[in-house]
N, C-alpha and C positions, 0 to 999 in steps of 0.2 A: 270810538268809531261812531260815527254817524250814520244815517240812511241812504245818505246821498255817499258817501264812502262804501259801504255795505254792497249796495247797486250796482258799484264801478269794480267793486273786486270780484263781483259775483257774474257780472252778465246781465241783469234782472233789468227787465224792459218795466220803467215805470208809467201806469197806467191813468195813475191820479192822484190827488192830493199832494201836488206839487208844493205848497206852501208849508209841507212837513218834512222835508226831507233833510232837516238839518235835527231832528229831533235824534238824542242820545239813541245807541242802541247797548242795552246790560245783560242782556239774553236770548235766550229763542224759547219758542215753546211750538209742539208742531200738535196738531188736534184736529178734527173734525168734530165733537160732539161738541156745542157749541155751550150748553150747560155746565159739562167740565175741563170748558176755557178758563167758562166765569171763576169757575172756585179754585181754578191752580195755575195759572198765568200770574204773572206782574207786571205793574206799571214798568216800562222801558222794552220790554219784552220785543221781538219779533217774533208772528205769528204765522208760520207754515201750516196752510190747510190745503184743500183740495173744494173748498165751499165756494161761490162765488154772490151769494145771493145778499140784500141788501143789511141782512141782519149781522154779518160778519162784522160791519164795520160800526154798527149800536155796540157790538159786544170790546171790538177796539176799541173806542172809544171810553165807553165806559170803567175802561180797567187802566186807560192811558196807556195803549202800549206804543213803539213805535212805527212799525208800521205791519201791513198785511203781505206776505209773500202768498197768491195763489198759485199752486205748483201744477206741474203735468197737464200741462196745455192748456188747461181750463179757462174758458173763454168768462169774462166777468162782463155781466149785463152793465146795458145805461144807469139802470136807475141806480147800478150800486156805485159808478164811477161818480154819476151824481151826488149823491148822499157824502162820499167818501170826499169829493171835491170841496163840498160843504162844511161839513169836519173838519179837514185838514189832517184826513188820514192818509198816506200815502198806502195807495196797493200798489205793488209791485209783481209781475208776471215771468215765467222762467217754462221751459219745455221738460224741466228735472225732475224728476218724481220726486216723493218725502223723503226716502229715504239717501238719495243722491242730494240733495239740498241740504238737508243735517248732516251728512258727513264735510259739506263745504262746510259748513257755517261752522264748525267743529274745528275745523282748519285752520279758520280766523283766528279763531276762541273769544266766538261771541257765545 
């Protein structure tokens, strides 16, 4: 499955990083400490947070994942669409909390 599959099975309004959305998806990982993203996420990964701020997408990036799901309304500023645009991280937006977006994603068996 893909991102762009991922999106269409899910509902998830993508927000940016359009030019990623074909990147593989091998898992999820759901977090908010952005610290122990870094140390226990993997490359392919999708990342269920509730963060919106521009550093989510240094920390995607840097671990290659495939893309950012911000969950429970949370509205993701400019400059992170920005940044994220720029990357070619795809964030993806949804109105489901954590833990209703993990039992989707569970469903898939991503």
């Amino acid at each position: 499955m893909n991102v762009n599959e991922l999106c269409r099975n899910l509902g998830l309004n993508p927000v940016a990083g359009q030019k990623g959305m074909d990147r593989a998806v091998n898992g999820a990982y759901a977090g908010d400490l952005l610290s122990f993203v870094m140390a226990n996420a993997s490359k392919g990964n999708v990342w269920v947070t509730i963060q919106a701020h521009a550093n989510i997408v240094a920390v995607a990036s840097l671990i290659e994942m495939a893309c950012i799901i911000v969950a429970a309304g949370v509205e993701v500023d400019g400059d992170t669409l920005d940044k994220a645009n720029g990357e070619g991280i795809p964030i993806l937006t949804t109105g489901d909390d954590t833990y209703t977006l993990c039992c989707k994603l569970h469903d898939l068996g991503v």
